[in-house]
Backbone as ProteinMPNN parsed JSONL, in Angstrom:
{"seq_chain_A": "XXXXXXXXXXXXXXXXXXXXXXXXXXXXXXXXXXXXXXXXXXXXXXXXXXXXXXXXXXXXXXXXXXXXXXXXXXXXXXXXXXXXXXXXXXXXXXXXXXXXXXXXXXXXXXXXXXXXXXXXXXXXXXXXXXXXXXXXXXXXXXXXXXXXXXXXXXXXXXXXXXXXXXXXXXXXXXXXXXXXXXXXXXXXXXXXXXXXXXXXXXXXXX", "coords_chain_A": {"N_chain_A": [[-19.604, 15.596, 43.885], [-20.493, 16.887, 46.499], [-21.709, 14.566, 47.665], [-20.921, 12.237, 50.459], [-18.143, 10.3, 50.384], [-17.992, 6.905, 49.556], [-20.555, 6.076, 49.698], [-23.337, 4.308, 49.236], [-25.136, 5.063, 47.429], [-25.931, 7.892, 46.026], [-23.531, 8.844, 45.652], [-22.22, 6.778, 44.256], [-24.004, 6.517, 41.894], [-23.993, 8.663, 40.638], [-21.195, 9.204, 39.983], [-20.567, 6.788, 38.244], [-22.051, 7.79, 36.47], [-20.514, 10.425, 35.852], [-18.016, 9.527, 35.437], [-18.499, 8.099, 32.93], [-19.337, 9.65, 30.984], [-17.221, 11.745, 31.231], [-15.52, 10.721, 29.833], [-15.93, 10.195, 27.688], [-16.028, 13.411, 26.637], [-13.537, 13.471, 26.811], [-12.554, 11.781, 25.444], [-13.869, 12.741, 22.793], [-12.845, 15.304, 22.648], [-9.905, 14.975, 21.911], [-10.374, 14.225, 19.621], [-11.309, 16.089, 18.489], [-9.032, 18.089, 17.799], [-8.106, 17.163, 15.164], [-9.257, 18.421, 13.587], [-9.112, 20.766, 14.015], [-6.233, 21.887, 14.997], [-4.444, 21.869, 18.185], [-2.504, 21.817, 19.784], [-2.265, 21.623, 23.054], [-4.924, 21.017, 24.051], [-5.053, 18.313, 23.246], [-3.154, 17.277, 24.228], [-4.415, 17.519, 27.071], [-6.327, 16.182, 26.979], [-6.224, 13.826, 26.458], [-4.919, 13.432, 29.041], [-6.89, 13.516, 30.835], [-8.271, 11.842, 30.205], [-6.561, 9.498, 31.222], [-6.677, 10.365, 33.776], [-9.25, 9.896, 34.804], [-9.687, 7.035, 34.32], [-7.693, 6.521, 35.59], [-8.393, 6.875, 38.299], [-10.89, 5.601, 37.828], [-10.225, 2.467, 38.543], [-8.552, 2.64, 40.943], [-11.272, 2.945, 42.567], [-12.038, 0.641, 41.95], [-10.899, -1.207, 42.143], [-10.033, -4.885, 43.713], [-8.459, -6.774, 44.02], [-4.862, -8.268, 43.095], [-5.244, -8.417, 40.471], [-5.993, -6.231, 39.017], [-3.481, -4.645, 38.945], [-1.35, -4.874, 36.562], [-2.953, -3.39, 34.704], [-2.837, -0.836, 36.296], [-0.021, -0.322, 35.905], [0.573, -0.742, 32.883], [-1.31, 1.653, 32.709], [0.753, 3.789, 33.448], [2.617, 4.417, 31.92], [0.965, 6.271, 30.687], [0.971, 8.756, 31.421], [3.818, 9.515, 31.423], [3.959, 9.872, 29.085], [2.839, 12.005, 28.232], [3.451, 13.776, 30.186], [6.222, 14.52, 28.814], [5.684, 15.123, 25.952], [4.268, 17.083, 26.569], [6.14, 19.116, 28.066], [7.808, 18.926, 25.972], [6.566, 20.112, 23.51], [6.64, 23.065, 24.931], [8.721, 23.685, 25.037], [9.123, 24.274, 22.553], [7.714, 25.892, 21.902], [8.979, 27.987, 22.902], [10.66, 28.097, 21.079], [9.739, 29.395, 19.161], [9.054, 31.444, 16.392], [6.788, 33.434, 17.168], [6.376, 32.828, 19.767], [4.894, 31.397, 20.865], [2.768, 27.919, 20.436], [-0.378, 26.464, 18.643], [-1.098, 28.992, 19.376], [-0.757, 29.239, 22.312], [1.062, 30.32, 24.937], [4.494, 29.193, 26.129], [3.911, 28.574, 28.878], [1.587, 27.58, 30.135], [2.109, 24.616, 28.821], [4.425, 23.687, 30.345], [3.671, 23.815, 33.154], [1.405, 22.097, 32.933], [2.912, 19.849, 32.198], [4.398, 19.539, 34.572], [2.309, 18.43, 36.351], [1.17, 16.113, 34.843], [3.572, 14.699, 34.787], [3.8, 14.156, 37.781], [1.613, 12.869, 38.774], [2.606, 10.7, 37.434], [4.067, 9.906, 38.886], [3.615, 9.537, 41.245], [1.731, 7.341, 40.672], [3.983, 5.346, 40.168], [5.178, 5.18, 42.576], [2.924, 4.144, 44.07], [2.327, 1.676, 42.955], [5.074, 0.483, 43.445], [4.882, 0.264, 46.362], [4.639, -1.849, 49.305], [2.399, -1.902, 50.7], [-1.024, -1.0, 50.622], [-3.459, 0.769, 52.229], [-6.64, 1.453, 52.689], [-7.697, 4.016, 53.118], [-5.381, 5.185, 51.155], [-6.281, 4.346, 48.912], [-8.637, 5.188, 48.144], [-8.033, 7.801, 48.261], [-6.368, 8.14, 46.26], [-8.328, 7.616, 44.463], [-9.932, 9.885, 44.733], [-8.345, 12.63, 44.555], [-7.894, 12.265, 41.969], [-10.185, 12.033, 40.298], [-10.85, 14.693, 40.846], [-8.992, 16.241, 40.241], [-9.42, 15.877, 37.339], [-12.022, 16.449, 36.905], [-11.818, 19.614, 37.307], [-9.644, 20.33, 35.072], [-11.981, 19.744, 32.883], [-13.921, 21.474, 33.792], [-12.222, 23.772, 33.425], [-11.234, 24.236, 31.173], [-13.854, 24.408, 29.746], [-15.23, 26.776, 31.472], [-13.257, 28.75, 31.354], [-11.423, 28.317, 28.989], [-13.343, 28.735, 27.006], [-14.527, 31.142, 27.003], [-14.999, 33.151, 24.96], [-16.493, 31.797, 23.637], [-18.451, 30.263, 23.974], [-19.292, 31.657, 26.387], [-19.522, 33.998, 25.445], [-21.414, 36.418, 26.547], [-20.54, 37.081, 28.57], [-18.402, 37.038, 29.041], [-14.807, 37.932, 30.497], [-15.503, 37.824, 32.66], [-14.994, 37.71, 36.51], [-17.023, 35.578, 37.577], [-16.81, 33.648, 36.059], [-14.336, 32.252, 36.835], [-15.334, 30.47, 39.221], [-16.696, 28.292, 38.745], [-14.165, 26.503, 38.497], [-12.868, 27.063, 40.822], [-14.008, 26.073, 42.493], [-14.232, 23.202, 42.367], [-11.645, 22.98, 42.943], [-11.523, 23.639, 46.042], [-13.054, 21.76, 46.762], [-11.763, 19.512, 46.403], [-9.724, 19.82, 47.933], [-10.854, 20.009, 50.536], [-12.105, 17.125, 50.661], [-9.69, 15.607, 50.04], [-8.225, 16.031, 52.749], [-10.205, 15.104, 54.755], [-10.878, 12.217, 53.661], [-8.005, 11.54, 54.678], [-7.26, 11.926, 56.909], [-9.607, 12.679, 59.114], [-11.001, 11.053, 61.551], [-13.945, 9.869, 60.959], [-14.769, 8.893, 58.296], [-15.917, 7.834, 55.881], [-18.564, 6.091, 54.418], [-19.324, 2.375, 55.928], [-17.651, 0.032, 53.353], [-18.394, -2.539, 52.117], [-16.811, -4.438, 50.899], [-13.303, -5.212, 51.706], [-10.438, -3.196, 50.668], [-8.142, -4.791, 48.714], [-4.516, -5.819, 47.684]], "CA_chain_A": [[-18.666, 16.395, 44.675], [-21.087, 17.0, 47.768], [-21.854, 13.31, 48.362], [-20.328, 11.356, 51.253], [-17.67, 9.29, 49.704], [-18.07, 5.362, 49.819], [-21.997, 5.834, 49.767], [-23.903, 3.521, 48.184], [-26.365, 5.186, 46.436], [-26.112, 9.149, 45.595], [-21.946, 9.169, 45.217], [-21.553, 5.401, 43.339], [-24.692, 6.626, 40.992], [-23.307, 10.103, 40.168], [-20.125, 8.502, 39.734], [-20.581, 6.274, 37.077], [-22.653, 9.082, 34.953], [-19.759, 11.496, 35.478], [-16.98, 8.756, 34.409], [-18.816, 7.641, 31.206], [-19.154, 11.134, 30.794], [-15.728, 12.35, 31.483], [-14.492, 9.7, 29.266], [-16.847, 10.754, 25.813], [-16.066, 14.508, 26.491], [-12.241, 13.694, 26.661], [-12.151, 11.378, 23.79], [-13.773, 13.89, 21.788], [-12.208, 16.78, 22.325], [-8.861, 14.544, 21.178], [-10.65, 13.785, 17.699], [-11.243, 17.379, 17.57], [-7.962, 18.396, 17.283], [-7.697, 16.851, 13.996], [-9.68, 18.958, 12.326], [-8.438, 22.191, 14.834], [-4.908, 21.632, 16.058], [-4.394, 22.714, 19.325], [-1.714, 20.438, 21.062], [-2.627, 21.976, 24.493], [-5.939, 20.672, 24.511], [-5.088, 17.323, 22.743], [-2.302, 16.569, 25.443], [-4.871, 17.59, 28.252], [-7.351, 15.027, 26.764], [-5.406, 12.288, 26.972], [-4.339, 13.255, 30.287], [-8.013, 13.949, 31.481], [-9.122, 10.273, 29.808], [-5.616, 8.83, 32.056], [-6.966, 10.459, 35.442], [-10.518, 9.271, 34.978], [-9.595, 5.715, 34.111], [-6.94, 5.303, 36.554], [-9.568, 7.142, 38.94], [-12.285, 4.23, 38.353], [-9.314, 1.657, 38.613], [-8.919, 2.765, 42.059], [-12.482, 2.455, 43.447], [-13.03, -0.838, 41.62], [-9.781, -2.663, 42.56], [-10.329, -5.566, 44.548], [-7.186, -7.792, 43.697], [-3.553, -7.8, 42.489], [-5.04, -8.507, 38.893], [-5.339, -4.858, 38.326], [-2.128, -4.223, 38.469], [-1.364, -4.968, 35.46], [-4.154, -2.064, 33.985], [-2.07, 0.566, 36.13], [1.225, -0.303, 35.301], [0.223, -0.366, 31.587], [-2.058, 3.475, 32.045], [1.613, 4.742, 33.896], [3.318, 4.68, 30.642], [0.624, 7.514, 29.185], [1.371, 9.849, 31.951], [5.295, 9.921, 31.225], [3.849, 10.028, 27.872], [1.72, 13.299, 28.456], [4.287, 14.541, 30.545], [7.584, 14.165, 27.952], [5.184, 15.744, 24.722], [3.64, 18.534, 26.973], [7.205, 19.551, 27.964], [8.833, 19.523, 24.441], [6.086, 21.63, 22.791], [6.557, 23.773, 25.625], [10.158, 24.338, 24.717], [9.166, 23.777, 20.78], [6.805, 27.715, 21.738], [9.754, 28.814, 23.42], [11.754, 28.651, 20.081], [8.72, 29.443, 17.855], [8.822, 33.262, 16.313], [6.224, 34.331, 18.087], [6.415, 32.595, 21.096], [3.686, 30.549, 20.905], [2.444, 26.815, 19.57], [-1.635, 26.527, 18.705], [-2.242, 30.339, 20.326], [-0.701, 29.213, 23.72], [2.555, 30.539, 25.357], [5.243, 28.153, 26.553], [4.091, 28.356, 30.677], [0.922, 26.018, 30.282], [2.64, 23.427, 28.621], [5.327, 23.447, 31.556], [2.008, 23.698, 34.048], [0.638, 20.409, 32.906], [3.8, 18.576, 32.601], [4.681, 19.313, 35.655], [1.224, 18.025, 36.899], [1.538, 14.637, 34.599], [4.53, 13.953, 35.842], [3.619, 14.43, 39.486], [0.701, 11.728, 38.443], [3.068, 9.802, 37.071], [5.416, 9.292, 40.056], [2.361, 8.645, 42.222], [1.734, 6.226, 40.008], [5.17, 4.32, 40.227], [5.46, 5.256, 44.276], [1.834, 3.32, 44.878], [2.72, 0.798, 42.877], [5.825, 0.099, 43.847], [4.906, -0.093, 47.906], [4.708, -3.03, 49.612], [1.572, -1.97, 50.987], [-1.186, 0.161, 50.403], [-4.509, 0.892, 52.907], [-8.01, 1.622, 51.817], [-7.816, 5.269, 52.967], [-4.549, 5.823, 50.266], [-6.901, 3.79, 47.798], [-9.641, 6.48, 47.976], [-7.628, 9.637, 48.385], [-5.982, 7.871, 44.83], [-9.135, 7.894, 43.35], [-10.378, 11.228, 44.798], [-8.103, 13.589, 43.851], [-7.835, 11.915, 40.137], [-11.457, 12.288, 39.68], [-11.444, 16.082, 40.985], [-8.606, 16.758, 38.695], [-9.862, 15.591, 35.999], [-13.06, 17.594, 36.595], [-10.97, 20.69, 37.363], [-9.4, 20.509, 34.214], [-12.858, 20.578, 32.529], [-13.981, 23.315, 34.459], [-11.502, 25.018, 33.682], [-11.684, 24.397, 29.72], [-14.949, 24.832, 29.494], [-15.26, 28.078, 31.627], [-12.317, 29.776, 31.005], [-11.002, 28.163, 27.727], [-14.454, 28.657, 25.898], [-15.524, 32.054, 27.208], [-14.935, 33.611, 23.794], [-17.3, 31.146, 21.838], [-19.781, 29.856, 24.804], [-19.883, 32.461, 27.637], [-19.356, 35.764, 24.629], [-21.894, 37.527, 27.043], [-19.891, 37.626, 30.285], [-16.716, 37.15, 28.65], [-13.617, 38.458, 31.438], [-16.077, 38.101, 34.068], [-14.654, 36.923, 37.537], [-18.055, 34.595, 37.741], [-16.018, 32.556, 35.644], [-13.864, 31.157, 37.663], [-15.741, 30.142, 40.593], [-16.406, 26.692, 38.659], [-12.911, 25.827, 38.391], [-12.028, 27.054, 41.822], [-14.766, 24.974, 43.228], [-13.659, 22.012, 42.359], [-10.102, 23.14, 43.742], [-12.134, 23.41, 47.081], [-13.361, 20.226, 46.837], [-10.864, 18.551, 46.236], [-8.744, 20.084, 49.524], [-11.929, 19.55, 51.673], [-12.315, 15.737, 50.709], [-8.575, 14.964, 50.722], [-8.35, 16.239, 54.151], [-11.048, 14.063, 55.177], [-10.206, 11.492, 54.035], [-6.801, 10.918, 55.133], [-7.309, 12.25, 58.253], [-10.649, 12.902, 59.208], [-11.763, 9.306, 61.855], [-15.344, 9.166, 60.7], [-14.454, 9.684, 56.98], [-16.614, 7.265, 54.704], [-19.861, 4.774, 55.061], [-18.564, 1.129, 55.755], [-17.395, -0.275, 52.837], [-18.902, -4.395, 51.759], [-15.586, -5.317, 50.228], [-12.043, -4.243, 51.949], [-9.239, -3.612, 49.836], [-7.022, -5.72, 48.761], [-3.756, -5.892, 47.071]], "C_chain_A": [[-19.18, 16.606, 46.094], [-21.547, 15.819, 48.083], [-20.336, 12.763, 49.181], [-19.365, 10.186, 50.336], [-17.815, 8.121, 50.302], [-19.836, 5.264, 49.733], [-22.391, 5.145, 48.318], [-24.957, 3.747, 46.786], [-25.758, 6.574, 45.658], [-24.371, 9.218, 45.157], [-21.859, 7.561, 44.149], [-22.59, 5.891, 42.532], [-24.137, 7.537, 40.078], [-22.121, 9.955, 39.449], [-19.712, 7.862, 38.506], [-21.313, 6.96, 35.452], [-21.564, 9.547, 34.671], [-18.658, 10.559, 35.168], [-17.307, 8.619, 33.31], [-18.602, 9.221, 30.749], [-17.813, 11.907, 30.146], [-14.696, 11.761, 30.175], [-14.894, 9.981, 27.735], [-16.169, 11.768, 25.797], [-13.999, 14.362, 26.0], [-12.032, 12.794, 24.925], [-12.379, 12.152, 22.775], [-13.657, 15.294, 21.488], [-10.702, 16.428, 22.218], [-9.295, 14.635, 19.732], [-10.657, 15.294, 17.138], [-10.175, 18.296, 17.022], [-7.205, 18.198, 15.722], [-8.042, 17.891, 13.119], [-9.343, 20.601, 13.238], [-7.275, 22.072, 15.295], [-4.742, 22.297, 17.181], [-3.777, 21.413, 20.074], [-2.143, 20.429, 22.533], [-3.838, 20.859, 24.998], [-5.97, 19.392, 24.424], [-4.449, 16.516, 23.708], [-3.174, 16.354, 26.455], [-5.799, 17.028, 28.25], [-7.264, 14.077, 27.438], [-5.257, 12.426, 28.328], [-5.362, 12.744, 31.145], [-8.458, 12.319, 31.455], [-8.283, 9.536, 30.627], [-6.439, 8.695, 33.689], [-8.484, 9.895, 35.921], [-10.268, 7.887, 34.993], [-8.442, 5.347, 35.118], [-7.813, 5.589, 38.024], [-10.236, 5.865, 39.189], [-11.294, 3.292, 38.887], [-8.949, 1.477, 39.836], [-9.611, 2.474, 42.812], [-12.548, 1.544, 42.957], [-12.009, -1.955, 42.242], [-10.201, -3.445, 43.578], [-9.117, -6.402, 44.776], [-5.709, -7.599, 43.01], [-4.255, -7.66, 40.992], [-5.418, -7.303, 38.625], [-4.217, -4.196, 38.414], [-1.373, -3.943, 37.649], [-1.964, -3.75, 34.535], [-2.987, -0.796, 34.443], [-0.92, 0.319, 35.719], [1.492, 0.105, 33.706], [-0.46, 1.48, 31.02], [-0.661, 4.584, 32.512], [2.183, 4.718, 32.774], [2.693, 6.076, 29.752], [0.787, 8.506, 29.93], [2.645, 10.121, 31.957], [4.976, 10.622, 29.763], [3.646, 12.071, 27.633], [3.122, 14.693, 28.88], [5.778, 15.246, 29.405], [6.693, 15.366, 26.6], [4.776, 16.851, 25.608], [5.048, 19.401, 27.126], [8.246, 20.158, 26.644], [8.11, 20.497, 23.784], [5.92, 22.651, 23.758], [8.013, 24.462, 25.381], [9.967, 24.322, 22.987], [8.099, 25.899, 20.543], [7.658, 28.715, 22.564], [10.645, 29.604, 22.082], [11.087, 29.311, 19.183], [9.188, 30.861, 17.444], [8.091, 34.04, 16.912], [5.883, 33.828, 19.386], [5.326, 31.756, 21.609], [3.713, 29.193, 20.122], [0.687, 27.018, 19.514], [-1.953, 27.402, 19.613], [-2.05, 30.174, 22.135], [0.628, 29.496, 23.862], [3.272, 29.121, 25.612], [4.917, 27.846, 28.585], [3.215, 27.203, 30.57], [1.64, 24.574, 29.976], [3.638, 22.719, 29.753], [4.154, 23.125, 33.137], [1.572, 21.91, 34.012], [1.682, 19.573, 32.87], [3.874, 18.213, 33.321], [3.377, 18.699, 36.373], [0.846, 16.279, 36.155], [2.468, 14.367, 34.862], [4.754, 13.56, 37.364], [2.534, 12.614, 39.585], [1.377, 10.479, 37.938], [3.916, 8.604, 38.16], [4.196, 8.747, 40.847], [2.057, 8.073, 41.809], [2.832, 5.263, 40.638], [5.231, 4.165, 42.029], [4.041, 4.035, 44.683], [2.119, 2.406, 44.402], [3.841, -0.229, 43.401], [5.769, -0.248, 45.66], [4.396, -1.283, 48.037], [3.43, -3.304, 50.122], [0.806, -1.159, 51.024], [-2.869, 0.339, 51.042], [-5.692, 1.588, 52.12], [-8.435, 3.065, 51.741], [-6.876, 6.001, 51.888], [-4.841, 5.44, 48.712], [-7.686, 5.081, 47.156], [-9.015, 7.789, 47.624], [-6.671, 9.343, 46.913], [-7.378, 8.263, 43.992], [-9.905, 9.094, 43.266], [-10.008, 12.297, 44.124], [-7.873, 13.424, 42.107], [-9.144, 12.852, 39.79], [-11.989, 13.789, 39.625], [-10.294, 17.139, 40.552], [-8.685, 17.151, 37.873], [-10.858, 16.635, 36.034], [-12.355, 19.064, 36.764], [-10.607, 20.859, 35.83], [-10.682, 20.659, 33.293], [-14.005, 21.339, 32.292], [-13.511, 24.055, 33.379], [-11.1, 25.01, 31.637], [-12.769, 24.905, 29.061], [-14.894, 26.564, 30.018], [-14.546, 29.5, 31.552], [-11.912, 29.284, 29.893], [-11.996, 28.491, 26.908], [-14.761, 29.826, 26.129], [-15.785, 32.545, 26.164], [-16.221, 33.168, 22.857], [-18.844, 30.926, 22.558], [-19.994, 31.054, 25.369], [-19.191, 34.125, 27.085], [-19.939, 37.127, 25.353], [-21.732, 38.189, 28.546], [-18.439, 37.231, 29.919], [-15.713, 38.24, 29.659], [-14.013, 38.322, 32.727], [-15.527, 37.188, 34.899], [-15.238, 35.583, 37.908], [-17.134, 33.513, 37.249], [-14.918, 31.601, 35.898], [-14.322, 30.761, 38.425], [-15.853, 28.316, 40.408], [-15.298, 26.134, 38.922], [-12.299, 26.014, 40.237], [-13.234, 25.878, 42.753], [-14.185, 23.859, 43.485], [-12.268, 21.764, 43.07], [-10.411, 22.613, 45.308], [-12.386, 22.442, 47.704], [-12.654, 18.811, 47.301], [-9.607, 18.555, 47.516], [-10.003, 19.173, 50.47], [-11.946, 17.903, 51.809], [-10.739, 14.296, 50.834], [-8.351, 14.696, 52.388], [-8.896, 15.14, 54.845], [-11.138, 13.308, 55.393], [-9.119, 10.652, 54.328], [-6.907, 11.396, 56.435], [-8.207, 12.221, 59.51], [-10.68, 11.099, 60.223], [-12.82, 8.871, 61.201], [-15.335, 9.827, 58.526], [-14.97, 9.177, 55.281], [-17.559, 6.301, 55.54], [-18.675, 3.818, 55.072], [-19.187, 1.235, 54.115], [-17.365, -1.706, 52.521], [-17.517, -4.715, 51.628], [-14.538, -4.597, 50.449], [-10.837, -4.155, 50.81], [-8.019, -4.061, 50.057], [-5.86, -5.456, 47.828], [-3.646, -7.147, 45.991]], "O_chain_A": [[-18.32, 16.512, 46.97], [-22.003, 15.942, 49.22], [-19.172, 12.816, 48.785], [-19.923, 9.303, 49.685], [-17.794, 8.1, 51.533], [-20.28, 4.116, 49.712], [-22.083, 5.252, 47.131], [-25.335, 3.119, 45.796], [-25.088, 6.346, 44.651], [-24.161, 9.809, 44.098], [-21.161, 7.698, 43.144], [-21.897, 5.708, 41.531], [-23.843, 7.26, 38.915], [-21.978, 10.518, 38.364], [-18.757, 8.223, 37.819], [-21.219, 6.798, 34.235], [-21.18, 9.398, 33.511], [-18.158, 11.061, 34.162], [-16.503, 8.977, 32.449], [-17.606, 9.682, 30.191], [-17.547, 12.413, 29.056], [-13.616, 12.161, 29.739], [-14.107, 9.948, 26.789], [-15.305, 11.625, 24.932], [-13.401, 14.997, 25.132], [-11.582, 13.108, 23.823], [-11.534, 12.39, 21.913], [-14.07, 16.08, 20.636], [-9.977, 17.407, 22.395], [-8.591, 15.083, 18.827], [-10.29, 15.724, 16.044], [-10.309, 19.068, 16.073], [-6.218, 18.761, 15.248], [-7.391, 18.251, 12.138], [-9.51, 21.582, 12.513], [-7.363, 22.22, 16.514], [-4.938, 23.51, 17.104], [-4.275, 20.454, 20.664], [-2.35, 19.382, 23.146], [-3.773, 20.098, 25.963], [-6.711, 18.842, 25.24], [-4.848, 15.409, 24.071], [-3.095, 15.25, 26.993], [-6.467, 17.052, 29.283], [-7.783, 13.577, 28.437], [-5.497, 11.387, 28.942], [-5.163, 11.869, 31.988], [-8.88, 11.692, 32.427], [-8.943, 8.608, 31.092], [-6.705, 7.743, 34.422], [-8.805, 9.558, 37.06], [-10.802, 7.408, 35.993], [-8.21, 4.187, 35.46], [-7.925, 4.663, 38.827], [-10.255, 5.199, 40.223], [-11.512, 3.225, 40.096], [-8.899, 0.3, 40.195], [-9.235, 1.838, 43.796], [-13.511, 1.005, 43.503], [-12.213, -3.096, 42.656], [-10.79, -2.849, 44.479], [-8.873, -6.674, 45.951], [-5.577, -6.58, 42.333], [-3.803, -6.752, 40.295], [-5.043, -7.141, 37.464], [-4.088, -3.096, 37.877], [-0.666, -2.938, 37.72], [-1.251, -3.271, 33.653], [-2.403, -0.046, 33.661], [-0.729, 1.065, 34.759], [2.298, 0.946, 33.307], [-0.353, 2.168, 30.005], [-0.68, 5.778, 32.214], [2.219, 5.946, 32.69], [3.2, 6.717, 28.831], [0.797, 9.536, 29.256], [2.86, 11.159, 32.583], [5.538, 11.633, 29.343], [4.251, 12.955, 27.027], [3.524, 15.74, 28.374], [6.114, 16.43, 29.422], [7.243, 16.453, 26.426], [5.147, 17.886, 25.055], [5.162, 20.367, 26.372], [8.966, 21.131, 26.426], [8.622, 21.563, 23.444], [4.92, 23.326, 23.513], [8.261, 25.654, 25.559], [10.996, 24.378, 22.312], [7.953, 26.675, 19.599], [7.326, 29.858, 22.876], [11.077, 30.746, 21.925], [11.744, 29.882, 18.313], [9.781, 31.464, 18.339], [8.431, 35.176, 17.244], [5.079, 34.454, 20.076], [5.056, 31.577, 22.796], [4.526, 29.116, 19.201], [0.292, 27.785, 20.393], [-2.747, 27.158, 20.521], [-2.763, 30.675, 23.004], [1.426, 29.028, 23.049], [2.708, 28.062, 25.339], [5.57, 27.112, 29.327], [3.623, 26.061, 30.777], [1.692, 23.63, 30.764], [3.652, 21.514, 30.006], [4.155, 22.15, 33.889], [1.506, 20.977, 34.812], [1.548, 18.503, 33.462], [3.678, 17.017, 33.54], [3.816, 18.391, 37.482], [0.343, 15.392, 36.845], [2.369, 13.306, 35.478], [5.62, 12.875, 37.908], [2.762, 11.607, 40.255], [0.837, 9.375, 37.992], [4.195, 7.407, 38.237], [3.956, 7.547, 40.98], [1.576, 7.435, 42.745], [2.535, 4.483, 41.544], [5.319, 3.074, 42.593], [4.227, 3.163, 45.532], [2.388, 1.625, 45.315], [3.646, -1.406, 43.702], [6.622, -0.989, 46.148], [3.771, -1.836, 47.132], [3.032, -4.468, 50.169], [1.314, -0.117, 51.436], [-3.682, -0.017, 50.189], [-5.561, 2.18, 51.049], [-9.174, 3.516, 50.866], [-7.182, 7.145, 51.552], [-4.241, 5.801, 47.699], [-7.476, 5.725, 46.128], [-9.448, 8.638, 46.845], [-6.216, 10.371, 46.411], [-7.429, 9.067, 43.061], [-10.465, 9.473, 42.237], [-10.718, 12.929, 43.341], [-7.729, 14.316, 41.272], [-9.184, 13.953, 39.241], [-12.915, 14.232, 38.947], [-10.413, 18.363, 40.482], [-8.344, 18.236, 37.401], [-10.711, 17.643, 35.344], [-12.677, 19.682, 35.749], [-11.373, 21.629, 35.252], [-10.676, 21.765, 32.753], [-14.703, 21.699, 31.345], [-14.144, 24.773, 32.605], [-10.693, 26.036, 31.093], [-12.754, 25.641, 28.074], [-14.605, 27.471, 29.236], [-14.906, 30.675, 31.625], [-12.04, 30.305, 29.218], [-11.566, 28.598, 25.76], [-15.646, 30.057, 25.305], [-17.006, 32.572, 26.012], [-16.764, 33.717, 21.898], [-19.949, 31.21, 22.094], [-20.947, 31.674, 24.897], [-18.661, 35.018, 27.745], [-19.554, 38.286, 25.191], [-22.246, 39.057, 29.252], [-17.503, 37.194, 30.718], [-15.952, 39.438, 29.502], [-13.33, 38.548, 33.727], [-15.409, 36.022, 34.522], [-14.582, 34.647, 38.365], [-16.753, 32.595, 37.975], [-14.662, 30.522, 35.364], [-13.349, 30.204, 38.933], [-15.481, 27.414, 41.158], [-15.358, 25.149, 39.657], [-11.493, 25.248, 40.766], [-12.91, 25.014, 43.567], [-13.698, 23.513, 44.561], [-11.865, 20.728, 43.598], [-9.89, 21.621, 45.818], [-12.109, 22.163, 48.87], [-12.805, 17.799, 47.986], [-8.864, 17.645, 47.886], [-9.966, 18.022, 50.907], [-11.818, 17.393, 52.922], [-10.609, 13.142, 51.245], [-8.316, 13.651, 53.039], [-8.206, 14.323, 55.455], [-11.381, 12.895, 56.528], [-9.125, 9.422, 54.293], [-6.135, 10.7, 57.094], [-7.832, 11.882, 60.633], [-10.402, 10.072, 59.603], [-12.873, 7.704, 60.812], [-15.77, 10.793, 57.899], [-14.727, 9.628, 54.161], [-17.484, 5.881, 56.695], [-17.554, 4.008, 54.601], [-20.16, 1.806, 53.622], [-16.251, -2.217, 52.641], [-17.104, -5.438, 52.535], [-14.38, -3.541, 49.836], [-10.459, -5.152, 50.195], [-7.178, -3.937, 50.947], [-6.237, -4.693, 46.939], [-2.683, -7.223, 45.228]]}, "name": "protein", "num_of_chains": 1, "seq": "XXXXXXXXXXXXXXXXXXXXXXXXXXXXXXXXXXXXXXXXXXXXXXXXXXXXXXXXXXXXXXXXXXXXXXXXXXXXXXXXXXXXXXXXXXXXXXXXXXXXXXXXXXXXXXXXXXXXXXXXXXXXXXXXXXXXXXXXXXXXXXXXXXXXXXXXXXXXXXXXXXXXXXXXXXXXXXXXXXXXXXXXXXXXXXXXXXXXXXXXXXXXXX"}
């Protein structure tokens, strides 16, 4: 998050820890749902494992032949979007107003946030042309998403079980808003910003 994006060493090292990473923690906190149901978290897996992988997909592209990869990962964000929405109206009808211990607003929350991912999906794809600064600021805000989301599972969804001894405390958000931070500061940057990454060996291509 505090490395220079495009650097060769300290941001592409970090990088590839916190994808493999990102990508274990989400897969298995899908499996865990089996044996805990909790649609919320199961949807926001999948979503989390979408924004990381279309994330790397981003920085690695070099050629049309990934194209193919996103066109194929935009199908799981309609996906995400369409199931987060219905059990969001499925805890509207419930008796007590709830599905797996969550109201009906999150579920509307994240739709609306895979579907947003989704269209930016179809919109980049679909242009005729697409520059190396709208490459990055694709794979930026994915990746500080994704970590946002879990942040924001971990420190506020877990306080109860992990963080029992500061449980309500304000401290607890500061992770999640961090990353919020972050993620303004480095957009900014780079879409706007002149001096806004190291050179880059290999330009992108379509």
């Amino acid at each position: 998050m505090v490395a220079r994006k495009g650097s060769a060493t300290l941001h592409a090292r970090a990088g590839r820890f916190f994808f493999v990473s990102m990508l274990i923690m989400a897969s298995s906190a899908a499996v865990l749902t089996w044996w805990e149901p909790d649609p919320l978290s199961l949807f926001n897996a999948v979503l989390t494992f979408y924004l990381v992988a279309t994330s790397w997909m981003a920085a690695r592209r070099r050629g049309r032949e990934w194209r193919r990869y996103e066109w194929a990962a935009m199908p799981v964000a309609f996906g995400c979007a369409l199931a987060l929405g219905v059990t969001g109206i499925l805890a509207m009808q419930s008796i007590d107003g709830e599905i797996g211990g969550f109201p009906p607003q999150p579920f509307f929350v994240f739709a609306g946030l895979a579907l947003l991912a989704a269209l930016l999906d179809l919109n980049y794809l679909l242009s005729a042309k697409t520059n190396q600064r709208q490459r990055i600021g694709r794979h930026l805000w994915r990746m500080c998403f994704a970590f946002f989301l879990a942040a924001t599972a971990l420190f506020l969804g877990q306080q109860y079980d992990v963080f029992f001894f500061m449980e309500g405390s304000p401290l607890l958000f500061i992770p999640s808003l961090a990353t919020v931070v972050f993620l303004v500061f480095w957009i900014v940057r780079v879409r706007f910003a002149k001096q806004w990454l190291r050179p880059i060996t290999a330009p992108a291509q379509r």
